[in-house]
MIDRENMAR-783230 format. One record per residue (C-alpha): residue number from 1; residue in one letter; x negated, y, z negated. Coordinates in pm, whole numbers, plus 50000, padded with zeros to 5 digits. Example, Ala and Ser with C-alpha at 12.3 -4.5 7.8 and 13.67 -1.06 7.14 Angstrom:
! residues 2
> 1_a_48770_49550_49220
> 2_s_48633_49894_49286
! end
This chain:
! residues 309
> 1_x_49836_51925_50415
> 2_x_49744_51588_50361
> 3_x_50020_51304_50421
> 4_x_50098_51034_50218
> 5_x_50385_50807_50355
> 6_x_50424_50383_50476
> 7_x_50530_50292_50864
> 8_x_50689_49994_50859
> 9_x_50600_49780_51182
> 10_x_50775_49460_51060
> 11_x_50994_49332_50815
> 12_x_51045_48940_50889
> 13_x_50920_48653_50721
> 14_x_50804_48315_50898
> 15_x_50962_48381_51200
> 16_x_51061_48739_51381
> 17_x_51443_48770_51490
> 18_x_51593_48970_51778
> 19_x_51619_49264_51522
> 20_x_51266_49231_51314
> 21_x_50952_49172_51388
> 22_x_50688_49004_51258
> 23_x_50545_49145_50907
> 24_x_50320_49473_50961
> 25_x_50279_49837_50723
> 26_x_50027_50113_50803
> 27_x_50014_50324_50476
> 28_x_49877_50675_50547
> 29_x_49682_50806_50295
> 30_x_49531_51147_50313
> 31_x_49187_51063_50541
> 32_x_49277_50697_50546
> 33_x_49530_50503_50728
> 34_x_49545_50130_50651
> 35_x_49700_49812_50823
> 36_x_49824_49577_50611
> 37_x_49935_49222_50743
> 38_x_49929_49310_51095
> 39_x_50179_48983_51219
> 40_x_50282_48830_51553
> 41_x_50318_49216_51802
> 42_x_50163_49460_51598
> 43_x_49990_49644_51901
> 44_x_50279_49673_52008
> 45_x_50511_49832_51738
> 46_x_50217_50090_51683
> 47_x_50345_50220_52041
> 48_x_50730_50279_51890
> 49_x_50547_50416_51593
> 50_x_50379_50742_51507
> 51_x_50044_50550_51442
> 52_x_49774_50468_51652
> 53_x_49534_50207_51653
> 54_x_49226_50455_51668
> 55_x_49436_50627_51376
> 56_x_49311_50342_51186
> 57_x_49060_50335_50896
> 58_x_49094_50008_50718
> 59_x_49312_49633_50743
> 60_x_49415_49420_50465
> 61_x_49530_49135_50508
> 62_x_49693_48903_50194
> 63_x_49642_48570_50319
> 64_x_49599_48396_50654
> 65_x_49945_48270_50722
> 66_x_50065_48330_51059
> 67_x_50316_48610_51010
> 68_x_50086_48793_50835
> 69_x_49793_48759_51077
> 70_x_49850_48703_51387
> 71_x_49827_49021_51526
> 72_x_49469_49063_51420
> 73_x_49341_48999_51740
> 74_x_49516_49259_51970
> 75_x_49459_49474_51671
> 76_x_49094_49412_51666
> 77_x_49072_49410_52055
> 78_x_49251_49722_52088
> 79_x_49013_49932_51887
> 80_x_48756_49784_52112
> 81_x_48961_49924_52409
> 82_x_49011_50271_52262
> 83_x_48675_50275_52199
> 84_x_48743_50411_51823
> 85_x_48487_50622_51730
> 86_x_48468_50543_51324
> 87_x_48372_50226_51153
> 88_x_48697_50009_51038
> 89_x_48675_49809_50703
> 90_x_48832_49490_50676
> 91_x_48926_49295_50357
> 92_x_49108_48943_50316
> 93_x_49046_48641_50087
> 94_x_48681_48515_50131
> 95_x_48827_48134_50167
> 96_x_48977_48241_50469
> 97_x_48661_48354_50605
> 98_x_48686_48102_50901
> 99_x_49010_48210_51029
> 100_x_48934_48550_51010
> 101_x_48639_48460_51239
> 102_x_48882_48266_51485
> 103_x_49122_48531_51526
> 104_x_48885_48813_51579
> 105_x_48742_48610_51839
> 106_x_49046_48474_51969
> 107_x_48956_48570_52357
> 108_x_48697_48688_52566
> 109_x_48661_49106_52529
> 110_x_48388_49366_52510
> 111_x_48374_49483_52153
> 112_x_48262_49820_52123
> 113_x_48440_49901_51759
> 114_x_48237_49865_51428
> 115_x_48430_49661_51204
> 116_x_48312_49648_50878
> 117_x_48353_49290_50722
> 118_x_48416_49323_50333
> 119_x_48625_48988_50251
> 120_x_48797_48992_49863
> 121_x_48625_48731_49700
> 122_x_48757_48743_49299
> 123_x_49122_48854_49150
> 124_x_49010_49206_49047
> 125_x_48741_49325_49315
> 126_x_48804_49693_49354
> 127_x_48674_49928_49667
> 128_x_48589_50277_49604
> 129_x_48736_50491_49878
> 130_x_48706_50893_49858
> 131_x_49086_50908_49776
> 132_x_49095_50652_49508
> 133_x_49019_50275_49427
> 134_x_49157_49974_49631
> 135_x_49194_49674_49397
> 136_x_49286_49328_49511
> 137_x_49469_49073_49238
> 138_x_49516_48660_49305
> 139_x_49914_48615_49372
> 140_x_50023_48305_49321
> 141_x_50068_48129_49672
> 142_x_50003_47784_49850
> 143_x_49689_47942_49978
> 144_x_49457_48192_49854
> 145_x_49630_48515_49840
> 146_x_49588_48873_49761
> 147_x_49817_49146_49711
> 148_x_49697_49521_49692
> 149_x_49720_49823_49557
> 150_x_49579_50235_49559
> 151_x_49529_50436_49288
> 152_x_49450_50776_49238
> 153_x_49226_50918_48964
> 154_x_49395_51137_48744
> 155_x_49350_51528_48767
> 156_x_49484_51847_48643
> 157_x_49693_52122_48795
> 158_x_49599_52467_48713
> 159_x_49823_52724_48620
> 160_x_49797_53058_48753
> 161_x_49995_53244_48514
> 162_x_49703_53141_48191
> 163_x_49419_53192_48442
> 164_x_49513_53529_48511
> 165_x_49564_53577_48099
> 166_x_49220_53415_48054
> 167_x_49099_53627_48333
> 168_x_48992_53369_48546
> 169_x_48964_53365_48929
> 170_x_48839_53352_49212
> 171_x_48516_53115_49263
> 172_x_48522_53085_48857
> 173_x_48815_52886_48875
> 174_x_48650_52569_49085
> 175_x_48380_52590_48821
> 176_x_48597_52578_48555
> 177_x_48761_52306_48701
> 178_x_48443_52081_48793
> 179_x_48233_52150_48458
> 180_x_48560_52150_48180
> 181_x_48493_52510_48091
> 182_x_48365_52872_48119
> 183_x_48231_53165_47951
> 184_x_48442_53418_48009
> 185_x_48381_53816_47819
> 186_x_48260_53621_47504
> 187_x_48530_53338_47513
> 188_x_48463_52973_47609
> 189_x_48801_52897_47878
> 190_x_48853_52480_47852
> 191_x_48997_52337_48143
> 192_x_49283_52216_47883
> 193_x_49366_52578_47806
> 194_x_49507_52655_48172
> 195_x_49624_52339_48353
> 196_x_49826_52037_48285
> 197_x_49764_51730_48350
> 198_x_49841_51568_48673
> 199_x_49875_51224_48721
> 200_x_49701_50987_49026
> 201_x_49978_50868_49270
> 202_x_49988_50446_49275
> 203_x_50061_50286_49574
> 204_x_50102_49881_49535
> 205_x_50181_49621_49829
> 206_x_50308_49298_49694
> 207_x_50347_48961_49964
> 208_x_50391_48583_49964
> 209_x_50370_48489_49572
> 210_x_50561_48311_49319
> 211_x_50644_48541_48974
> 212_x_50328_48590_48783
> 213_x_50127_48852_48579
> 214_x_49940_48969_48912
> 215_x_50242_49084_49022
> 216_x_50311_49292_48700
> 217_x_49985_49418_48739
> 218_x_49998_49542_49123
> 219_x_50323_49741_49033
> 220_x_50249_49870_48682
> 221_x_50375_50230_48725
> 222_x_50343_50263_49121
> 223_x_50521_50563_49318
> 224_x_50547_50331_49590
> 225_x_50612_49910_49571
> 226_x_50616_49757_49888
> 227_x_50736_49380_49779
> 228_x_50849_49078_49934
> 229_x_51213_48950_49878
> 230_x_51259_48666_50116
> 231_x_51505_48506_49915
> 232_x_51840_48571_49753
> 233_x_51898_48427_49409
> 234_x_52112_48194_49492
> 235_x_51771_48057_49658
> 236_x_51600_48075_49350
> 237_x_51471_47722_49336
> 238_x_51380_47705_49683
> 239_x_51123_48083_49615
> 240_x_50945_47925_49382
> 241_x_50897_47611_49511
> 242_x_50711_47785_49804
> 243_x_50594_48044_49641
> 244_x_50779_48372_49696
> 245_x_51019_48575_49562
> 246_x_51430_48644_49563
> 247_x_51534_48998_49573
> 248_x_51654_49004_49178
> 249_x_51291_48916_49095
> 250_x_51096_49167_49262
> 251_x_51391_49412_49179
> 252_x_51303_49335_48779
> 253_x_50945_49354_48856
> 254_x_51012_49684_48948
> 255_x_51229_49749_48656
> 256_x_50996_49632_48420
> 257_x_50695_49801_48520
> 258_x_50842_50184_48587
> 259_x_50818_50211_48959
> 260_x_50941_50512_49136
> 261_x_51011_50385_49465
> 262_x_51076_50008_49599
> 263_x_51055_49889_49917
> 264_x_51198_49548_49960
> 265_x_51087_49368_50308
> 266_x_50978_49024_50424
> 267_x_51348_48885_50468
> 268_x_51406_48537_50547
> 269_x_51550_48477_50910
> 270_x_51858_48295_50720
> 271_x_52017_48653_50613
> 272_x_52192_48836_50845
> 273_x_52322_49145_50632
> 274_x_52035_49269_50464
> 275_x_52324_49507_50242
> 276_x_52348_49172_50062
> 277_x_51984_49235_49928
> 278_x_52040_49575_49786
> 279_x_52333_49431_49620
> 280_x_52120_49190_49443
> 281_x_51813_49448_49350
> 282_x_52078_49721_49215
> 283_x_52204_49450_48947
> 284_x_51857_49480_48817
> 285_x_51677_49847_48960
> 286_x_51848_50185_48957
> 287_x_51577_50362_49070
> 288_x_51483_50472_49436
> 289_x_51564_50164_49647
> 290_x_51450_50121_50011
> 291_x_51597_49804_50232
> 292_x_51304_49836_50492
> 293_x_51390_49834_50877
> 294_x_51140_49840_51167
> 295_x_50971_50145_51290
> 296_x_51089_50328_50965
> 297_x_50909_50550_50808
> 298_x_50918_50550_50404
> 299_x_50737_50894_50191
> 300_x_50553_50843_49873
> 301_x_50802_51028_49604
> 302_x_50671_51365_49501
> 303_x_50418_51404_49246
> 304_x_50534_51379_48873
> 305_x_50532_51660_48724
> 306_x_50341_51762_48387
> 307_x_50534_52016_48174
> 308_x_50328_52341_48068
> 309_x_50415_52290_47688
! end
């Protein structure tokens, strides 16, 4: 059974504390597994974690401040070291194209991995991966900045009950469900006739920006949000002055745009009590509300279902 769920490595912004570390996600996807922002010990939180480094498929990376990229390097070298047998994509905003080079080349090692070099170069640029498309949208930051975000293709889920009416089975009822119909005793069977629709799943990951459309359009309808929060509202001023976000805004981004799950991380070292950020979000979100913690691991919510009519 495939497995769709987000290990959270890190959770701090700027600077790690004694209780977070630097930022770092691994969403698992089915066949892939992808590291987002690997920050400052990475390596080294995939060891508490239930993710390893030749587990990995692809990295993203949002922009090329430090907590959000240092880690590439023992990342990088690690796959070297356990010699990982499958090519690894990597994707991060062209203009950084220089530091990507520096940090990848940070030391002196033997690099046996493939690393496949596919930089995001315009707000849109998608990547077509077997389980869905990976598109990449300009957030609104000091420096060129991505955020991210999955999604699905749309399908249908048959239902037993009217294929056995229809007389469908067996091998008959992949064909049905790759051409959109079948002949069967006389009688043309549509695909529409015995399934309901089933909707893609939506995964979006949401860092360092100010409040702007891009945002919007990561989250639009996502199972799963991962967003920054760094600041509380009563920081307001300060967010968008450096471009980020307080926990009420990515909490009505949320809102606004019918997500199922939110994951609010990316905490300013200031905060102590991170309770006092799902206070905030709940003025604004009532749906499923995650504070994220190191080392914990989050589930995509179940599939929606499509009624039968």
């Amino acid at each position: 059974m495939s497995t769709r769920e987000l290990v959270v490595l890190g959770t701090a912004s700027q600077a790690p504390t004694r209780q977070r570390n630097h930022n770092g996600y691994v969403l698992r996807w089915d066949d892939e597994v992808i590291l987002f922002d690997p920050g400052e010990g990475s390596q080294r939180q995939l060891l508490h974690s239930t993710v390893t480094a030749t587990d990995l498929t692809r990295i993203c990376v949002t922009h090329f401040h430090g907590d959000h990229c240092l880690g590439l390097p023992g990342t990088i070298q690690r796959l070297s070291l356990d010699r990982v047998p499958h090519p690894v994509a990597v994707h991060f905003p062209a203009g950084g194209a220089e530091y990507f080079a520096r940090l990848r080349h940070a030391s002196s090692f033997h690099e046996t991995a493939e690393l496949r070099v596919e930089p995001i170069e315009a707000d849109g640029q998608r990547v077509e991966l077997g389980c869905g498309t990976l598109e990449a949208r300009r957030l609104r930051h000091p420096i060129e900045t991505y955020g991210y975000r999955l999604v699905e293709p749309d399908g249908c889920r048959m239902l037993p009950d009217r294929l056995a009416a229809y007389g469908v089975a067996g091998p008959a009822v992949g064909e049905l469900i790759r051409v959109g119909h079948l002949d069967v005793d006389g009688r043309r069977v549509t695909r529409e006739e015995v399934s309901v629709p089933r909707p893609g799943q939506r995964f979006a990951f949401v860092m360092d920006t100010g409040l702007c459309d891009e945002v919007y359009a990561l989250a639009e309808h996502a199972d799963l949000l991962v967003i920054e929060s760094t600041f509380l509202d009563s920081e307001a001023a300060l967010a968008a002055e450096v471009g980020h976000l307080t926990a009420g805004q990515a909490a009505r981004v949320a809102a606004e745009s019918g997500v199922r799950r939110l994951v609010l991380t990316h905490f300013s070292q200031r905060y102590a009590d991170p309770d006092r950020f799902a206070d905030e979000a709940r003025t604004h979100f009532d749906g499923d509300l995650v504070i994220a913690e190191d080392l914990m691991t989050v589930p995509l919510p179940p599939r929606r279902v499509a009624s039968a009519g």
